[in-house]
C-alpha positions in Angstrom: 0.0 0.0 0.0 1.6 3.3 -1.1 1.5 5.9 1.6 3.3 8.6 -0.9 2.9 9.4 -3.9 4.6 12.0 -7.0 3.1 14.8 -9.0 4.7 15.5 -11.8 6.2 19.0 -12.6 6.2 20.0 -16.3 9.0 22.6 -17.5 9.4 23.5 -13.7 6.2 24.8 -13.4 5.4 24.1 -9.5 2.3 26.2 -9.5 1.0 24.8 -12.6 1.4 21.8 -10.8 -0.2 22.8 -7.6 -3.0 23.8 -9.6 -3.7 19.8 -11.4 -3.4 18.4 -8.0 -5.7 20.4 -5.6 -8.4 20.1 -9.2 -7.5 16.4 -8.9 -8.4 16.5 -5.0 -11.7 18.7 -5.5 -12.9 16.2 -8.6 -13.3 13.3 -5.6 -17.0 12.4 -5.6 -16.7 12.8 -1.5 -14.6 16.3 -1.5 -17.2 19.5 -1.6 -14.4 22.4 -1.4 -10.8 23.4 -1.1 -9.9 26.1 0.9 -6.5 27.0 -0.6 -4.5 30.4 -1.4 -5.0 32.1 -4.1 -3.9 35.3 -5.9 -7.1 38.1 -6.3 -7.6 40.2 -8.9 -6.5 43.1 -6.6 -3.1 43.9 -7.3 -0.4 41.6 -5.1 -3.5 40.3 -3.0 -3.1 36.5 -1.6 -6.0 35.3 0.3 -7.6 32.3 1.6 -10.4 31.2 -0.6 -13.3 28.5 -0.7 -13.4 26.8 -4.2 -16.3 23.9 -5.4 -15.6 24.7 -9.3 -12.4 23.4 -10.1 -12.2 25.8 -13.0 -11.8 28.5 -10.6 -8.2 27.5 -9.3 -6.2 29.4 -11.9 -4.9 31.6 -9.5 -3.4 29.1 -6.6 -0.2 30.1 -5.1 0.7 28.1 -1.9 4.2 29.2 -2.3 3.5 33.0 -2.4 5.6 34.7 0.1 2.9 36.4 1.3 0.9 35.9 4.9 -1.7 38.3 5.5 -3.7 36.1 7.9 -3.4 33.2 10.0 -6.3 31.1 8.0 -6.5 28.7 11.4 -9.3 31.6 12.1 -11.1 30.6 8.9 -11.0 27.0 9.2 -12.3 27.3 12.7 -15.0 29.5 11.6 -15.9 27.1 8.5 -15.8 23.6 11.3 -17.3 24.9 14.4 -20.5 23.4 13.2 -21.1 20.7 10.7 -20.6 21.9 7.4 -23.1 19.4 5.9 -19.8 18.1 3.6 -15.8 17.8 3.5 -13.4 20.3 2.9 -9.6 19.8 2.2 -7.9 22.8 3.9 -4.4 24.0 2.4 -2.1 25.6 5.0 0.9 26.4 6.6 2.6 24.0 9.6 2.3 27.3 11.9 -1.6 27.6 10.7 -2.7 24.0 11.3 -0.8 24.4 14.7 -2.8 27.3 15.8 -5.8 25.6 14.0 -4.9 22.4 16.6 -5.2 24.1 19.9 -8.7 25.7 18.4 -9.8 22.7 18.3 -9.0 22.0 21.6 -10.3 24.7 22.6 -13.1 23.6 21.4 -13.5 26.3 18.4 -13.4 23.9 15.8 -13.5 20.4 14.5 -11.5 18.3 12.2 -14.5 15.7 11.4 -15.5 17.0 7.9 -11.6 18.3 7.3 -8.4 17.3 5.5 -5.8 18.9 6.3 -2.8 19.5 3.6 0.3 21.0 5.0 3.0 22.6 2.4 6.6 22.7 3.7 7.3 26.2 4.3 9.6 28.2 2.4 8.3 31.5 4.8 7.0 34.6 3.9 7.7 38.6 3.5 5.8 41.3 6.0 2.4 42.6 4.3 4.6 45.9 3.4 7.2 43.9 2.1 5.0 41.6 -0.1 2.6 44.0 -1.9 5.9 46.3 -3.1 7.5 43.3 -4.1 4.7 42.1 -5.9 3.4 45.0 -7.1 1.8 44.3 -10.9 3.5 40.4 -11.1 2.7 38.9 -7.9 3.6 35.2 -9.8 6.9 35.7 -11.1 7.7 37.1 -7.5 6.3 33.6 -6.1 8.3 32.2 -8.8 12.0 34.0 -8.0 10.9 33.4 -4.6 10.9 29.9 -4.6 13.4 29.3 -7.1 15.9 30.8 -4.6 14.7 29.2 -1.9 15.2 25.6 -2.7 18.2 26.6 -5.3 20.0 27.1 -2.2 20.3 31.1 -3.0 18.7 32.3 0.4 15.2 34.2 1.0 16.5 37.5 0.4 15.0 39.4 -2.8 15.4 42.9 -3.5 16.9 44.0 -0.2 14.4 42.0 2.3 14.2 39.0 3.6 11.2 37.2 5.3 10.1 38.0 9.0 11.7 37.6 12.4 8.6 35.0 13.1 9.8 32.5 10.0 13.5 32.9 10.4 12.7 31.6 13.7 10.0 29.0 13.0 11.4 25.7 14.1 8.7 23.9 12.6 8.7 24.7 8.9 7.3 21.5 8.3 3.3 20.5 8.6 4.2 17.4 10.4 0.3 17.4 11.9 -1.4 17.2 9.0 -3.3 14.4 6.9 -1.2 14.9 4.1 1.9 16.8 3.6 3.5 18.1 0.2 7.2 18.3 0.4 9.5 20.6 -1.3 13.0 20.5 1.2 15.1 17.9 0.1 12.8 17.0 -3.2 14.0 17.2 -7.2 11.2 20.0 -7.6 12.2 20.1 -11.2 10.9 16.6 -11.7 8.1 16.0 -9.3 6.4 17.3 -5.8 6.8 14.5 -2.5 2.7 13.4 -1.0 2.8 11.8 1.8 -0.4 10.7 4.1 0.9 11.1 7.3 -3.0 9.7 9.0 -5.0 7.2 7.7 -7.3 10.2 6.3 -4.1 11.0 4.1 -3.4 7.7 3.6 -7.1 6.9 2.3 -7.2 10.0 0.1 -3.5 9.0 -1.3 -5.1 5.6 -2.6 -7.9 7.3 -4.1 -5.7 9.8 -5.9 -4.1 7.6 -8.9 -1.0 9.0 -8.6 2.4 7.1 -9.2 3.7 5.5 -5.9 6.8 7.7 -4.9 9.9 6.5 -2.1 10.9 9.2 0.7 14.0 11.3 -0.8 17.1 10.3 0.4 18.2 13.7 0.7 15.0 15.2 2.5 15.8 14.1 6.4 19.0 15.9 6.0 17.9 19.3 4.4 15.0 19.0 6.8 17.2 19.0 9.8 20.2 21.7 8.8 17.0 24.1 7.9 15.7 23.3 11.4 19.4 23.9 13.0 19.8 27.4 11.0 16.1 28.4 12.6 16.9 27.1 16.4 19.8 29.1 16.3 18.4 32.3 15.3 15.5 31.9 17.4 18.0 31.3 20.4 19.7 34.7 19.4 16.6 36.5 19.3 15.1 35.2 22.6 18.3 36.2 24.4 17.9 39.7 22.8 14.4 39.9 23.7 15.3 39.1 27.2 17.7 42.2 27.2 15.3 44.3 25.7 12.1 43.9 27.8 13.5 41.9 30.4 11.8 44.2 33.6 8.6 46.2 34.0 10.5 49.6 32.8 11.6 48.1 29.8 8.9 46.6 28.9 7.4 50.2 29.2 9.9 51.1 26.8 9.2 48.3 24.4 6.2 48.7 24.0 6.2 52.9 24.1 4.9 53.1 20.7 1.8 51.0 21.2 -1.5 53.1 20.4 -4.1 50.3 21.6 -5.8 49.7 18.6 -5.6 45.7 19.6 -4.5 45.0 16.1 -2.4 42.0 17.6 -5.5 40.4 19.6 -7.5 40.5 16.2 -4.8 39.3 14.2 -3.4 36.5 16.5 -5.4 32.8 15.6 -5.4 31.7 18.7 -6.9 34.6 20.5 -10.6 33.0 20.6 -12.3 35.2 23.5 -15.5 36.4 22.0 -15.3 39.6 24.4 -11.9 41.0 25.2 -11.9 42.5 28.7 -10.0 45.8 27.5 -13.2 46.4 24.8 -15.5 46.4 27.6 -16.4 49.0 30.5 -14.1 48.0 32.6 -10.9 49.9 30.8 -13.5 52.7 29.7 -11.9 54.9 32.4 -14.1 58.3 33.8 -12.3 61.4 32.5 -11.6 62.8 36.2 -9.9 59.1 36.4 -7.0 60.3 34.0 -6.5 63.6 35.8 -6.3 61.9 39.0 -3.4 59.7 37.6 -1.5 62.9 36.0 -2.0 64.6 39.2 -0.3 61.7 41.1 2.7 61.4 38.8 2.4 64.9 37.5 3.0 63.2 33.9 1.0 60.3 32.2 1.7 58.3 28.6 -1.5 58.6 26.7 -3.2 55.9 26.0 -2.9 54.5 29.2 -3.2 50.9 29.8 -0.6 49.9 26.8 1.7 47.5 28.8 -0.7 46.1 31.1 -2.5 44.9 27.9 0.1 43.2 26.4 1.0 41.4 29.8 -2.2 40.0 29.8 -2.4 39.0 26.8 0.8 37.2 27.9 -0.1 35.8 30.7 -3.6 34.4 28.6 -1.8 33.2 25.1 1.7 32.4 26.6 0.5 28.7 26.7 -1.2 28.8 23.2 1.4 30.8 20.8 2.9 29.4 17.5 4.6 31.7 16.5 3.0 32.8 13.4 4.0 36.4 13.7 0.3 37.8 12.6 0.8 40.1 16.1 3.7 41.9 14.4 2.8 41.9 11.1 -0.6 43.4 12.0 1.1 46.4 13.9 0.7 49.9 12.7 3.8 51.1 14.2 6.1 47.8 13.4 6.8 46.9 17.0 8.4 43.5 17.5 5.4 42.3 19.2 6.2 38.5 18.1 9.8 38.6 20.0 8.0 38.9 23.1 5.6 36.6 22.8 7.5 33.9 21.7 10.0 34.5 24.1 7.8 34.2 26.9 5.7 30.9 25.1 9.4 29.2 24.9 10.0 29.8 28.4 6.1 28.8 29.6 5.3 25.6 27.1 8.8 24.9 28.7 7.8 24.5 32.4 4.3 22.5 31.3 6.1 20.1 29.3 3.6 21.1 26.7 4.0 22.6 22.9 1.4 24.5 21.5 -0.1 22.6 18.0 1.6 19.4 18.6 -0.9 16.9 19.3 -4.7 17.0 19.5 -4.6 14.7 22.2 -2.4 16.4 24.6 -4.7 18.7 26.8 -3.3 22.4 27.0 -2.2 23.7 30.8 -4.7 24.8 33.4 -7.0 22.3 31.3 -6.9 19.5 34.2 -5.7 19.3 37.5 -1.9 17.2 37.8 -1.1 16.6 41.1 2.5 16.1 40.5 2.8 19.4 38.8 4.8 22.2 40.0 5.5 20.7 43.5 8.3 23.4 44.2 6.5 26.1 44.3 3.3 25.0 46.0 4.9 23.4 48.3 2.6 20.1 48.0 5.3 16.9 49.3 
């Protein structure tokens, strides 16, 4: 029984390709639509969308450096009831993570879904990507991934992808049902499917597609990809640490910050359907803000900017991937993603636990342990 098969590649042409394959998976009798990126009429635009004709998948582009959205948002939005058929979701390994603990947090379902993970090849900031793109948004996917797995680097045109996929550790969707491999792969000749569940593994026999053998080379481009990313991620959280490593500096950090809560909106795994700082509660009485001046005799206006964000901490710590969305949603560019990854390193850390990983494993403060944490409650 094959459990991977090839797609062939004509004259190099991995989108082309892309696009035969997902028309391949939405002509199954049993799939009702793909949700897959694609590129919009709007100049340099590269957005999730649901497809039922295959006709319309012309414009599929999987491999854009682009990342305007965490789509775990959208999947959760399309499963949190039954959709009455199944869908085959195309995403990122950091979007089917954050998609993973919506699940388990009960704001979403994987019954009516395949997931198909791409390796990831990362992606530019919003800014970046639409002048990049500007009016030939597929030749820059093109370049882009031409230079990627040619060995020539991310960098185009004097910028490189973000601080969130340079330290991505996971650029491989190892959780879903299938996976479509491009590290360590002869991309010239053919695409790597493997089912990695027996959902992949069923839709893989259905496929007719020639059986394919693991690359020899892959494990090993796999892991010196993963070594490069561990060790700028180790840099950065040691940075980060310097940077906003007490309550002053985080003051300083985060001086900029104007409260628009662009990084609650943006960030997948922030599910709350109220956020306490939209409500009454930090919709402070005028004489409120005088008293404060008067105490200090100076206050930062808006008020409330670093308390936010350490809430927001102390609430996602346990859930963060690492997508970046909180940064790259930020009207005045701060690092916002350095902080919170920093801080999710150290807390999945001390609960054993890694946000995305598993469906099974329950995330902290989900069920009592009694073995947990028995130095500092003081339990023998």
């Amino acid at each position: 029984m094959a459990t991977a098969v090839k797609i062939d590649v004509k004259e190099q042409n991995l989108l082309g390709a892309f696009q035969g394959f997902f028309k391949i998976l939405l002509e199954l009798e049993d799939i009702h639509a793909l949700l897959v990126p694609q590129q919009l009429p709007v100049k340099g635009s590269v957005m999730p969308t649901l497809v039922t004709d295959p006709d319309q998948l012309d414009g599929v582009d999987p491999l854009a450096p682009a990342f305007p959205l965490n789509a775990a948002r959208v999947v959760s939005r399309l499963t949190r009831k039954p959709m009455g058929g199944k869908v085959v979701a195309v995403l990122r390994p950091c979007e089917i993570r954050a998609f993973i603990e919506l699940v388990k947090l009960n704001q979403g379902s994987t019954e009516e879904l395949i997931l198909v993970g791409v390796d990831c090849l990362g992606a530019y900031s919003n800014a970046d990507y639409y002048r990049l793109a500007g009016e030939n948004p597929r030749e820059i996917t093109e370049r882009f991934y031409q230079n990627v797995l040619g060995g020539k680097g991310t960098q185009m045109d004097g910028v490189d992808i973000t601080a969130a996929c340079k330290a991505c550790e996971h650029p491989i969707p190892d959780q879903a049902d299938l996976v479509v491999g491009l590290y360590g792969v002869d991309t010239q000749s053919g695409l790597y499917v493997e089912g990695k569940t027996p959902k992949g593994e069923d839709l893989i026999q259905r496929l007719g597609l020639p059986a394919a053998e693991t690359p020899p080379s892959r494990e090993g481009a796999i892991g010196a990809l993963v070594a490069e990313r561990t060790a700028y991620r180790d840099k950065m959280f040691a940075d980060t640490r310097e940077a906003a490593g007490s309550l002053d500096q985080m003051a300083e950090y985060f001086s900029h910050c104007i409260n628009c809560y662009n990084c609650r909106v943006a960030c997948p795994v922030c599910y709350c359907k109220e956020c306490v700082f939209v409500t009454d509660v930090f919709y402070h009485e005028p004489a409120q803000y005088l008293k404060w001046s008067r105490r200090k005799g100076v206050i930062k206006m808006p008020t409330d900017t670093v308390f936010y964000h350490l809430t927001r901490l102390a609430h996602m710590s346990t859930a963060c991937v690492g997508c970046g969305q909180c940064s790259n949603a930020c009207p005045n560019d701060i690092p916002v993603m350095e902080v919170f990854r920093t801080m999710a390193h150290r807390t999945q850390q001390a609960f054993e636990y890694e946000a995305g990983k598993s469906l099974e494993e329950k995330p902290p403060l989900s069920d009592f342990r009694e073995a947990e944490f028995e130095e500092v409650v003081g339990i023998s």
